[in-house]
mmCIF file of the N, C-alpha and C atoms, coordinates in Angstrom:
data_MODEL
# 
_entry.id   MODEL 
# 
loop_
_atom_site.group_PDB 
_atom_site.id 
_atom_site.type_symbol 
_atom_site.label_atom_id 
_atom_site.label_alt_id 
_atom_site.label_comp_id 
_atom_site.label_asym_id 
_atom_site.label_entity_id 
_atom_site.label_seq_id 
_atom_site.pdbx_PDB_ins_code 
_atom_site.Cartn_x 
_atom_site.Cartn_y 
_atom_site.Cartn_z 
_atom_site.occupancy 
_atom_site.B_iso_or_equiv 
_atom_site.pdbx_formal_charge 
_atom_site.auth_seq_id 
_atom_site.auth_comp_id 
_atom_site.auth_asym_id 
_atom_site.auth_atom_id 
_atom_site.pdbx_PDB_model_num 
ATOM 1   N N  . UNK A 1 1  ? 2.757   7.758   -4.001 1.00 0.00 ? 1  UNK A N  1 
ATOM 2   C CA . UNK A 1 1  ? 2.396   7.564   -2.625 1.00 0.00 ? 1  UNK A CA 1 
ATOM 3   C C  . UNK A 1 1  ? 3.537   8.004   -1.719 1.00 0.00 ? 1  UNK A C  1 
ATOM 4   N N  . UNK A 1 2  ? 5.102   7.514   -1.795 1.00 0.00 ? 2  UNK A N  1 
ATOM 5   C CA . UNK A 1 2  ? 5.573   7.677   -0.730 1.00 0.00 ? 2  UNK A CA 1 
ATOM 6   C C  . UNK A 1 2  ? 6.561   8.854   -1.587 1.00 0.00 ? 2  UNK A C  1 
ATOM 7   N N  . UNK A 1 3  ? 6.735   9.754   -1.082 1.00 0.00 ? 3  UNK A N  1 
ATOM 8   C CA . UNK A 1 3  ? 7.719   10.670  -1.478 1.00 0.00 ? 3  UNK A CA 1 
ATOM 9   C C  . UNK A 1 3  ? 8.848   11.096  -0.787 1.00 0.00 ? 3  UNK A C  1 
ATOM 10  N N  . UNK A 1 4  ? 9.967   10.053  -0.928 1.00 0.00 ? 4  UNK A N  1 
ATOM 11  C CA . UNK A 1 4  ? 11.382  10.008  -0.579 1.00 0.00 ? 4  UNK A CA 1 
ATOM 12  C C  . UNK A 1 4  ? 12.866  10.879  -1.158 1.00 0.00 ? 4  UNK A C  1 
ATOM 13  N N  . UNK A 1 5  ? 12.464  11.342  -2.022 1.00 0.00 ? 5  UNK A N  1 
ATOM 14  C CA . UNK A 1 5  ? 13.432  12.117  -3.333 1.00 0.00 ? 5  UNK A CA 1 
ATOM 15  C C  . UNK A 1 5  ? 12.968  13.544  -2.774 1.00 0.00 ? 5  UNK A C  1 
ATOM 16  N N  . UNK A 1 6  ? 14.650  14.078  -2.529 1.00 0.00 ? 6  UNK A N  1 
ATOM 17  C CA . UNK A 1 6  ? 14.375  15.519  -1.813 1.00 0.00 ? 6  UNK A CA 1 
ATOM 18  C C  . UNK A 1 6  ? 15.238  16.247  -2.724 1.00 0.00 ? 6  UNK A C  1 
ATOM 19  N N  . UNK A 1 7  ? 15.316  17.226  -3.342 1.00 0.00 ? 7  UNK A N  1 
ATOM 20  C CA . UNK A 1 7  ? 15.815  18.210  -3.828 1.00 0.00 ? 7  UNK A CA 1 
ATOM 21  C C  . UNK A 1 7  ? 16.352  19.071  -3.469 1.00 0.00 ? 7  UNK A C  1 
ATOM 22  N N  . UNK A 1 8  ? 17.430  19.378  -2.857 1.00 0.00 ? 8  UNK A N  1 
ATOM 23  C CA . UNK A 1 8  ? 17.855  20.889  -2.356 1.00 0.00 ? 8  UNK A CA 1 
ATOM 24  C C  . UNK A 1 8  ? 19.215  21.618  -2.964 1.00 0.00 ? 8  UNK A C  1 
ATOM 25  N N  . UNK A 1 9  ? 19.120  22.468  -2.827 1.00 0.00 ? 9  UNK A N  1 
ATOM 26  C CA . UNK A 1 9  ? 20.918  23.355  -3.112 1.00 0.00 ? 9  UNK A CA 1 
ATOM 27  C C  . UNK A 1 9  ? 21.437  23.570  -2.202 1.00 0.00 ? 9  UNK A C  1 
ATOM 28  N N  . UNK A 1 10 ? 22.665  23.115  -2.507 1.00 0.00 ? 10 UNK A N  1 
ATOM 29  C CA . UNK A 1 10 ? 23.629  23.590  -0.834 1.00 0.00 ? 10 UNK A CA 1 
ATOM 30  C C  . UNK A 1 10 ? 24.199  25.285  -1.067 1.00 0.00 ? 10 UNK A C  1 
ATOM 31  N N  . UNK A 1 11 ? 23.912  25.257  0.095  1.00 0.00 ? 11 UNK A N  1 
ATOM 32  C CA . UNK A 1 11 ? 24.273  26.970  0.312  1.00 0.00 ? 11 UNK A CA 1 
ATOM 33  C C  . UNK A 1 11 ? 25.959  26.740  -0.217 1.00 0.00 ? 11 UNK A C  1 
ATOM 34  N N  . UNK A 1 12 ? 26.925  28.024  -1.272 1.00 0.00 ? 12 UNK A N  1 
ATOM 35  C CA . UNK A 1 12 ? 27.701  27.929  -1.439 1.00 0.00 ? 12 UNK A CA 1 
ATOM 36  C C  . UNK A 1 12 ? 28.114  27.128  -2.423 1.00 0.00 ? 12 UNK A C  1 
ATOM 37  N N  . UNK A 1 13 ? 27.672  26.069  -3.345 1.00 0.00 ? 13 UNK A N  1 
ATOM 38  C CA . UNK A 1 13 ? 28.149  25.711  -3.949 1.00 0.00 ? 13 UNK A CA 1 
ATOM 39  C C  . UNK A 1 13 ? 27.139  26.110  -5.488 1.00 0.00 ? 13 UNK A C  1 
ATOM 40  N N  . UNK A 1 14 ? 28.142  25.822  -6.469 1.00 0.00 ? 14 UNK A N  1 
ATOM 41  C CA . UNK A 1 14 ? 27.682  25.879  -7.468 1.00 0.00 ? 14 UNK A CA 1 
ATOM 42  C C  . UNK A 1 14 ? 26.616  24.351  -8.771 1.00 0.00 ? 14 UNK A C  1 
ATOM 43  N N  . UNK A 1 15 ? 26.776  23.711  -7.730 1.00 0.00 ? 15 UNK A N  1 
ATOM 44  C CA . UNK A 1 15 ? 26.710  22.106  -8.780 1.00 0.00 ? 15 UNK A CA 1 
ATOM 45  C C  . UNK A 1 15 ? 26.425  21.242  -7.291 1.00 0.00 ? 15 UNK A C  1 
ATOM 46  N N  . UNK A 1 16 ? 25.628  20.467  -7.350 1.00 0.00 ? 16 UNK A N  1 
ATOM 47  C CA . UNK A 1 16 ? 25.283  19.825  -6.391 1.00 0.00 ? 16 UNK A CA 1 
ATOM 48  C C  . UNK A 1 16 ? 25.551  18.460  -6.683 1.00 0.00 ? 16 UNK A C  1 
ATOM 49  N N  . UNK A 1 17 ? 26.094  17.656  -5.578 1.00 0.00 ? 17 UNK A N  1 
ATOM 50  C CA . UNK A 1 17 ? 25.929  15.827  -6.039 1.00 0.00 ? 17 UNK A CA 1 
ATOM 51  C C  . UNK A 1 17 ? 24.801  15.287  -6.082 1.00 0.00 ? 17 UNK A C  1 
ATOM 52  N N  . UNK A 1 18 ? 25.004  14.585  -7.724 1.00 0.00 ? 18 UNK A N  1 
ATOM 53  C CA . UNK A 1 18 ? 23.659  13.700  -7.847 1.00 0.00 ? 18 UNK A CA 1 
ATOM 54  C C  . UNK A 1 18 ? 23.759  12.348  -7.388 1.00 0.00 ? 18 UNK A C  1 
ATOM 55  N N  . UNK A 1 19 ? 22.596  12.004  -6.687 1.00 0.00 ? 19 UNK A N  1 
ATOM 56  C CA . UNK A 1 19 ? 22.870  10.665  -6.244 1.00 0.00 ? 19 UNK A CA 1 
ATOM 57  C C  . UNK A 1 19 ? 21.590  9.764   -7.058 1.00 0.00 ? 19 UNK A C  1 
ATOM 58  N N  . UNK A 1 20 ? 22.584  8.266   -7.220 1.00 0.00 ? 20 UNK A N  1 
ATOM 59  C CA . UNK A 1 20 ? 21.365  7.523   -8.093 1.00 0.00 ? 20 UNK A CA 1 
ATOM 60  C C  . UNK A 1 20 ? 20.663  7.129   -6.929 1.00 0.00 ? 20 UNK A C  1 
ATOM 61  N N  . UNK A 1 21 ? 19.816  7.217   -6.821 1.00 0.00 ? 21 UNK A N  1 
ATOM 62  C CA . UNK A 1 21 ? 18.659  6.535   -5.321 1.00 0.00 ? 21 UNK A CA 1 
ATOM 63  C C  . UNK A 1 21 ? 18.327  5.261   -5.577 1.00 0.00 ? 21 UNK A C  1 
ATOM 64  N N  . UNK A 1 22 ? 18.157  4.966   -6.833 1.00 0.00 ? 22 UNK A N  1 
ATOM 65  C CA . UNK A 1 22 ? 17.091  3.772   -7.059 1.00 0.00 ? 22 UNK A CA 1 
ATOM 66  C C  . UNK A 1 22 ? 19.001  2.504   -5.924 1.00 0.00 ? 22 UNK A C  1 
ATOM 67  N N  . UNK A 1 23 ? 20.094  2.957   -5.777 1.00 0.00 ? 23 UNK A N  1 
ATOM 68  C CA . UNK A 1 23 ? 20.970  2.285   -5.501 1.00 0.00 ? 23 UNK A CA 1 
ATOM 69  C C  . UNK A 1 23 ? 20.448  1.607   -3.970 1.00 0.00 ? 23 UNK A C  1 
ATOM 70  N N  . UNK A 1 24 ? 20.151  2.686   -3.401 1.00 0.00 ? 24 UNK A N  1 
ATOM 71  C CA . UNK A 1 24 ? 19.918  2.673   -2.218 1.00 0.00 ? 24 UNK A CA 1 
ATOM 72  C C  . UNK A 1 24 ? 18.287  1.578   -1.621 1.00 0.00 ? 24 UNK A C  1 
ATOM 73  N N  . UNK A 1 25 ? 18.814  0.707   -0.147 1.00 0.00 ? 25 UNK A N  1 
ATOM 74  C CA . UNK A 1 25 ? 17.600  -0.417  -0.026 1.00 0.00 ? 25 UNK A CA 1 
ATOM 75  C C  . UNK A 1 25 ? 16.458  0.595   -0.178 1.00 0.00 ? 25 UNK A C  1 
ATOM 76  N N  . UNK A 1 26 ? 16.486  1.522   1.283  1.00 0.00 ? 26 UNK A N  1 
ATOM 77  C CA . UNK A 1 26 ? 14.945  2.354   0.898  1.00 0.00 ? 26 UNK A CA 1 
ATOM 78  C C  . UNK A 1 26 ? 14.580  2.615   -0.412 1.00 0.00 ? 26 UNK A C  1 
ATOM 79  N N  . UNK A 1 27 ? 15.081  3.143   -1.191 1.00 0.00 ? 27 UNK A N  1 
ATOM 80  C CA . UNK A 1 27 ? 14.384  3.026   -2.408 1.00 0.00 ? 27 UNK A CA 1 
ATOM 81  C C  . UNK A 1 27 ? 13.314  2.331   -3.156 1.00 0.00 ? 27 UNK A C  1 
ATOM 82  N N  . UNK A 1 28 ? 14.168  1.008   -2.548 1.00 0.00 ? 28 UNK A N  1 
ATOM 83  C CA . UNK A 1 28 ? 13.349  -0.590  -3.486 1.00 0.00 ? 28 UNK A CA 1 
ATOM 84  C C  . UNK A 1 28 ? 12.631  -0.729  -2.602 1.00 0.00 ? 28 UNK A C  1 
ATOM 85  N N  . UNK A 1 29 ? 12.439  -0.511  -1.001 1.00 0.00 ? 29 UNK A N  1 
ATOM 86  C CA . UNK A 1 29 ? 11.638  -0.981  -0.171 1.00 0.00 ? 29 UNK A CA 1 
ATOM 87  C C  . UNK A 1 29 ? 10.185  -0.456  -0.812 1.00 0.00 ? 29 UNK A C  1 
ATOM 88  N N  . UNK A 1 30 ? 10.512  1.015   -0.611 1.00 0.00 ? 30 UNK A N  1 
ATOM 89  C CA . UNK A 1 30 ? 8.935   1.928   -0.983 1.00 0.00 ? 30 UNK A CA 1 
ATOM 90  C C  . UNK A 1 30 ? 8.350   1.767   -1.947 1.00 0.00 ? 30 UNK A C  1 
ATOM 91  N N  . UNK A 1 31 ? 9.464   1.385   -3.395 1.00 0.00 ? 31 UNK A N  1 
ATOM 92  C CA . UNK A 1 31 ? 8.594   1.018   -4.627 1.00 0.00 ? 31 UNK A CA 1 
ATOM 93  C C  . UNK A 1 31 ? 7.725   -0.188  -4.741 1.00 0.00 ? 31 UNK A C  1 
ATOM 94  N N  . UNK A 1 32 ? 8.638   -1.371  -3.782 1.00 0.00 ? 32 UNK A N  1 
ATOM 95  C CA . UNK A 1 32 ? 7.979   -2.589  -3.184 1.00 0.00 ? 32 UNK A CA 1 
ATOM 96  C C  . UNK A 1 32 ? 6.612   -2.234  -3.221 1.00 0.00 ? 32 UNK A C  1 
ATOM 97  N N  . UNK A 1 33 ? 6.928   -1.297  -1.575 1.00 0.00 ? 33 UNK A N  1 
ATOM 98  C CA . UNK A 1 33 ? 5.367   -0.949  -1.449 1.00 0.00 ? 33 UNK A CA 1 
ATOM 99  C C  . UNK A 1 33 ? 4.285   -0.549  -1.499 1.00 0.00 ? 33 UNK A C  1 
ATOM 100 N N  . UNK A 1 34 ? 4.953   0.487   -2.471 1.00 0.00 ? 34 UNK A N  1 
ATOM 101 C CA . UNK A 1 34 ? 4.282   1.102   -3.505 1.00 0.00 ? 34 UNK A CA 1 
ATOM 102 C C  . UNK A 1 34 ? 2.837   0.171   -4.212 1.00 0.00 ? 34 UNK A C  1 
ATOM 103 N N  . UNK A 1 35 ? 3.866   -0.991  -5.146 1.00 0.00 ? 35 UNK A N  1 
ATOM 104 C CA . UNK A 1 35 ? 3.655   -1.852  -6.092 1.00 0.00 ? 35 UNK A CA 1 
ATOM 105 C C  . UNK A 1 35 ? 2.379   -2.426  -5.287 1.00 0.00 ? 35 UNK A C  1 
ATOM 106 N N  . UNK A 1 36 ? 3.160   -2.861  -3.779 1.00 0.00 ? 36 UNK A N  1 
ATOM 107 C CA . UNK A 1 36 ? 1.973   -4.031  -3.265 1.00 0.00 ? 36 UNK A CA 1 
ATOM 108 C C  . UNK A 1 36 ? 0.441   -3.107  -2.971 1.00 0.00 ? 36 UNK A C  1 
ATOM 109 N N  . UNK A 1 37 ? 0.792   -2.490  -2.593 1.00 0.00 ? 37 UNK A N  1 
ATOM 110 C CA . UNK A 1 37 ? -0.537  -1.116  -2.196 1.00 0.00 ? 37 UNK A CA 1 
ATOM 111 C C  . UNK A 1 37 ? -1.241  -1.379  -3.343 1.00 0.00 ? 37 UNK A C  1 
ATOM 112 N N  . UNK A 1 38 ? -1.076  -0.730  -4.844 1.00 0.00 ? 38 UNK A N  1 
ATOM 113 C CA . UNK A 1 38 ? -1.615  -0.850  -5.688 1.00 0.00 ? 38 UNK A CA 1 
ATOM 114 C C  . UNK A 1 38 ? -2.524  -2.147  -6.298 1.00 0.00 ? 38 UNK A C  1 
ATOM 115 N N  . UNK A 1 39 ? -1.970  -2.952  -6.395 1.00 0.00 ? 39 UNK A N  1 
ATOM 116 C CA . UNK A 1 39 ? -2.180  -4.604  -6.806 1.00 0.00 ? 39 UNK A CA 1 
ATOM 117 C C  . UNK A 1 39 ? -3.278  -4.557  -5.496 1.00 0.00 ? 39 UNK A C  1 
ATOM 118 N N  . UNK A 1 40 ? -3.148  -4.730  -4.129 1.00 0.00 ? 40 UNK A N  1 
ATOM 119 C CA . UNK A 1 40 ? -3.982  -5.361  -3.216 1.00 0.00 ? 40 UNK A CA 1 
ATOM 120 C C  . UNK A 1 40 ? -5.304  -4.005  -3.600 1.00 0.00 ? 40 UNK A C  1 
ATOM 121 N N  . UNK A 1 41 ? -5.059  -2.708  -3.935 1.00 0.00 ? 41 UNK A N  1 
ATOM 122 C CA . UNK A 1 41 ? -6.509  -2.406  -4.070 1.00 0.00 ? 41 UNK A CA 1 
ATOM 123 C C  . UNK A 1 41 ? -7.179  -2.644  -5.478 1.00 0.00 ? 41 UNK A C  1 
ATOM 124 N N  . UNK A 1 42 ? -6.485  -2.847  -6.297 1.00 0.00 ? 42 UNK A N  1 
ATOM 125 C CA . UNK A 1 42 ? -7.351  -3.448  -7.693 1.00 0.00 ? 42 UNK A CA 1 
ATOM 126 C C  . UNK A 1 42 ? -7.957  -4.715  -7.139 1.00 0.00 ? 42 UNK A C  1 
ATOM 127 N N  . UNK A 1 43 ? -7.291  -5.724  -6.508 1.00 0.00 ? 43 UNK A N  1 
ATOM 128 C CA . UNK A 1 43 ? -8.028  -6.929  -5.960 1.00 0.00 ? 43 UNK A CA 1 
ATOM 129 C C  . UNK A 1 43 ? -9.583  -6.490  -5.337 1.00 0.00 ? 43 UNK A C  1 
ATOM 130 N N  . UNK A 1 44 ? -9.010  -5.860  -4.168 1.00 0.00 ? 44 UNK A N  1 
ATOM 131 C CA . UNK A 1 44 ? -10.200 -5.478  -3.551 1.00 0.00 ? 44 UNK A CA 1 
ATOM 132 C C  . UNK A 1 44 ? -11.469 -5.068  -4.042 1.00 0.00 ? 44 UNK A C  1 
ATOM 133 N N  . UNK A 1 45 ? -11.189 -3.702  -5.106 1.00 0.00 ? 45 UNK A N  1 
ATOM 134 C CA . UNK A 1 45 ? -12.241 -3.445  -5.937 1.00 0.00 ? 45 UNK A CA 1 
ATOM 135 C C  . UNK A 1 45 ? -12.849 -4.075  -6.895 1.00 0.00 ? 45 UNK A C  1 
ATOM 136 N N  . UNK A 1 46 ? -11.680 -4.801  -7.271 1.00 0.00 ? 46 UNK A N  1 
ATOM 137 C CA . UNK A 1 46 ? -12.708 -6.176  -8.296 1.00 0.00 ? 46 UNK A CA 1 
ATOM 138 C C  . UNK A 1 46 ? -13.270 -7.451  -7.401 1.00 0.00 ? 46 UNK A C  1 
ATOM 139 N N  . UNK A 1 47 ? -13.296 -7.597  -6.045 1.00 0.00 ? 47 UNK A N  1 
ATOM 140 C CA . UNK A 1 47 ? -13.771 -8.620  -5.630 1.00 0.00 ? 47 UNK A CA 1 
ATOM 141 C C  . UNK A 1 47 ? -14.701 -8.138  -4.466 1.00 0.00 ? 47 UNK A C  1 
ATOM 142 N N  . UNK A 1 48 ? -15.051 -6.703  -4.701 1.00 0.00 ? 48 UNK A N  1 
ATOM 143 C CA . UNK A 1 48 ? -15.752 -6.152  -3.158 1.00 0.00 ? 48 UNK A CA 1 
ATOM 144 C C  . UNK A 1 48 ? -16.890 -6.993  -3.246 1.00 0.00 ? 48 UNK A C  1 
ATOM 145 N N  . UNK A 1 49 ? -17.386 -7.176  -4.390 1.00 0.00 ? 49 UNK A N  1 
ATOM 146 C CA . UNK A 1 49 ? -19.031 -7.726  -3.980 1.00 0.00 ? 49 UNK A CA 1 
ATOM 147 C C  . UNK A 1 49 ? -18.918 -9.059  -3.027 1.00 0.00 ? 49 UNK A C  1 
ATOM 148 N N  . UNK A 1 50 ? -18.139 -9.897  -3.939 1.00 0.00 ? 50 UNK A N  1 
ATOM 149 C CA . UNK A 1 50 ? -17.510 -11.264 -3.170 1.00 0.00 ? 50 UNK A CA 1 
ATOM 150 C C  . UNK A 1 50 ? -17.450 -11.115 -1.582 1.00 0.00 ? 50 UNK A C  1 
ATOM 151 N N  . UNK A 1 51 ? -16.446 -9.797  -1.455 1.00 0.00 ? 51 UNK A N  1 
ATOM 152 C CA . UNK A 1 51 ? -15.561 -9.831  -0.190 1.00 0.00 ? 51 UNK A CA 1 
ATOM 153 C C  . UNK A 1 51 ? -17.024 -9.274  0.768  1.00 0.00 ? 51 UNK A C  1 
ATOM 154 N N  . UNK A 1 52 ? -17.950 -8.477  0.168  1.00 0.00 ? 52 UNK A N  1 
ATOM 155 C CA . UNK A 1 52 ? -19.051 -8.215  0.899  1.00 0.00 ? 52 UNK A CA 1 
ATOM 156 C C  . UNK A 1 52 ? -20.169 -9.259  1.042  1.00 0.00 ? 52 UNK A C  1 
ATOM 157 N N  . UNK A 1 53 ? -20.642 -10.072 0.214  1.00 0.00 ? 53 UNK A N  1 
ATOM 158 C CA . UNK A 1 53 ? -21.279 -11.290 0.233  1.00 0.00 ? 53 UNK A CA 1 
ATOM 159 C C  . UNK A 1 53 ? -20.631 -12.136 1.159  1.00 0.00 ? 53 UNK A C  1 
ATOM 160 N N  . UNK A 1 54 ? -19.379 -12.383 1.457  1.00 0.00 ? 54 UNK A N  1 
ATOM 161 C CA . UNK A 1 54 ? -18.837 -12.915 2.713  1.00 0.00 ? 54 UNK A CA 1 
ATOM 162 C C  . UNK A 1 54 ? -18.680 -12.465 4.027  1.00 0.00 ? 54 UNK A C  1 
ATOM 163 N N  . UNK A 1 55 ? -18.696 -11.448 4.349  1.00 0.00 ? 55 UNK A N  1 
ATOM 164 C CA . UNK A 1 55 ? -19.053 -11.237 5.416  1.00 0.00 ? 55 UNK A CA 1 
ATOM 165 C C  . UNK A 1 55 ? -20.229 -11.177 5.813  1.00 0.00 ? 55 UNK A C  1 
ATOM 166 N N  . UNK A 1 56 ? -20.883 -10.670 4.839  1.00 0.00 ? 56 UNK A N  1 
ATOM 167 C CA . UNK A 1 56 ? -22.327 -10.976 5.462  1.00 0.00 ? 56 UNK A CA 1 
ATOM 168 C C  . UNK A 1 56 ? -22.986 -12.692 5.677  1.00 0.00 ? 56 UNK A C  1 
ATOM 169 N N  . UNK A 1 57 ? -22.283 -13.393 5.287  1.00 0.00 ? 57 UNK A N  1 
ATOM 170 C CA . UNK A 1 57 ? -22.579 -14.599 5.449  1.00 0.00 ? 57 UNK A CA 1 
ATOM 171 C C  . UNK A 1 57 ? -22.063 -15.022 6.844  1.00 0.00 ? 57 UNK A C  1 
ATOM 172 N N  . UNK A 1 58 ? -21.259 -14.414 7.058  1.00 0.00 ? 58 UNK A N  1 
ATOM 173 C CA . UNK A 1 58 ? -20.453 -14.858 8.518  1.00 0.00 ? 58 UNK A CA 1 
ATOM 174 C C  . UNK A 1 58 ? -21.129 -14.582 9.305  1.00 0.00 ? 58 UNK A C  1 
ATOM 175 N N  . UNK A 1 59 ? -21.660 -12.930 9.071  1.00 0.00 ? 59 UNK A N  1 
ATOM 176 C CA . UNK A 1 59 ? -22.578 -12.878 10.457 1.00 0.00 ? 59 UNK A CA 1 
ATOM 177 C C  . UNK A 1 59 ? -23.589 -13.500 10.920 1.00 0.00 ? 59 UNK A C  1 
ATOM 178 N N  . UNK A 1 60 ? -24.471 -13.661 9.119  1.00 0.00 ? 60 UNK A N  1 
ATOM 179 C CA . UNK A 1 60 ? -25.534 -14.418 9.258  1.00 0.00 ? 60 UNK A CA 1 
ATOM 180 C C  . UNK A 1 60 ? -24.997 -15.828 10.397 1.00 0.00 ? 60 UNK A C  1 
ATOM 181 N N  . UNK A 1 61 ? -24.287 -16.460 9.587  1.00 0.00 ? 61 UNK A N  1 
ATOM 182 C CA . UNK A 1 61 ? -23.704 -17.620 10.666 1.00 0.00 ? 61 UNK A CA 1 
ATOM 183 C C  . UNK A 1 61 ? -24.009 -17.489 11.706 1.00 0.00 ? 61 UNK A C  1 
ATOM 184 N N  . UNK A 1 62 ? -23.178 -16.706 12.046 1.00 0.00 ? 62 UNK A N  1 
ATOM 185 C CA . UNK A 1 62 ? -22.877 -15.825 13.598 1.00 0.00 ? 62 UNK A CA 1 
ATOM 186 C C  . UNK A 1 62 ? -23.844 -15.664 14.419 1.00 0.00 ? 62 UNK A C  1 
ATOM 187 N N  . UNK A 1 63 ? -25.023 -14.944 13.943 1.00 0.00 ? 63 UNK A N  1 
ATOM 188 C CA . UNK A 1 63 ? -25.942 -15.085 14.465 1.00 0.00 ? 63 UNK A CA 1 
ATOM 189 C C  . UNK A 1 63 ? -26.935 -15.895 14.689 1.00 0.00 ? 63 UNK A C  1 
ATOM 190 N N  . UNK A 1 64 ? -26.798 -16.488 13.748 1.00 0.00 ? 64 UNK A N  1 
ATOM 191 C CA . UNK A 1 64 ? -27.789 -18.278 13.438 1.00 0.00 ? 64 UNK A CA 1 
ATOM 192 C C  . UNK A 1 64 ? -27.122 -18.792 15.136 1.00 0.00 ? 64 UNK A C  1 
ATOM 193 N N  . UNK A 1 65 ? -26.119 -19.087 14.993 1.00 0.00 ? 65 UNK A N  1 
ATOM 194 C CA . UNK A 1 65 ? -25.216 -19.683 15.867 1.00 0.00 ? 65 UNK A CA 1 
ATOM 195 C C  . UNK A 1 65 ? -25.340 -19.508 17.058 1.00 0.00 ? 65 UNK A C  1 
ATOM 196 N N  . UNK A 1 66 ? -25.440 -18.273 17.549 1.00 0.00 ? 66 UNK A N  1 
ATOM 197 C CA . UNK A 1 66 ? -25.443 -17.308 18.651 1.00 0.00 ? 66 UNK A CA 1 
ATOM 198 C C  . UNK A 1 66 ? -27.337 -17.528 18.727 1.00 0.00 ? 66 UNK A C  1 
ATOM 199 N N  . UNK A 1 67 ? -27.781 -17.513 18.409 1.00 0.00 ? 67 UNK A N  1 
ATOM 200 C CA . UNK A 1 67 ? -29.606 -17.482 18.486 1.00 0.00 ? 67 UNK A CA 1 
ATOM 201 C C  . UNK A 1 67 ? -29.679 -18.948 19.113 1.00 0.00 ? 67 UNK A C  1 
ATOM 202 N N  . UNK A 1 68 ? -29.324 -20.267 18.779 1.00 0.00 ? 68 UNK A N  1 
ATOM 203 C CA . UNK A 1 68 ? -29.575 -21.219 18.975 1.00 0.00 ? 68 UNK A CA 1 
ATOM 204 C C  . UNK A 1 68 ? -29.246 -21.752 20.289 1.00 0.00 ? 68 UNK A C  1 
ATOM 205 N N  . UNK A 1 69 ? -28.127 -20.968 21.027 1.00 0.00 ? 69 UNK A N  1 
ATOM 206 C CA . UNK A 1 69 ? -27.232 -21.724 22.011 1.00 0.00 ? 69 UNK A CA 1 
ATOM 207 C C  . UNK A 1 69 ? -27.520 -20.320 22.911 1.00 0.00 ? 69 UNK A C  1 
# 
């Protein structure tokens, strides 16, 4: 998802510095969020029917509610 790791050659040199990234906060932030992205849509897709059976109940509510008053 997030693509932070850049690759380049510096003009003039022969050997470039490697840097460990994972050192760095951004790093851990994106994998964070990476991680959470993932996890919250397996939820979602295993509970859409649920998560859709509930809203439709709300509206129903909603409208029950709204009809009466």
């Amino acid at each position: 998802m997030a693509t932070y790791k850049k690759k380049y050659k510096a003009e003039g040199k022969k050997e470039q510095a490697q840097f460990d990234e994972s050192e760095f906060e951004t790093a851990g932030v994106l994998n964070t969020l990476d991680e959470t992205a993932s996890r919250s849509e397996k939820w979602i897709e295993q509970n859409s029917k649920a998560l859709f059976l509930s809203l439709v109940a709300v509206v129903v509510i909603f409208l029950i509610i709204f009809r009466v008053y």
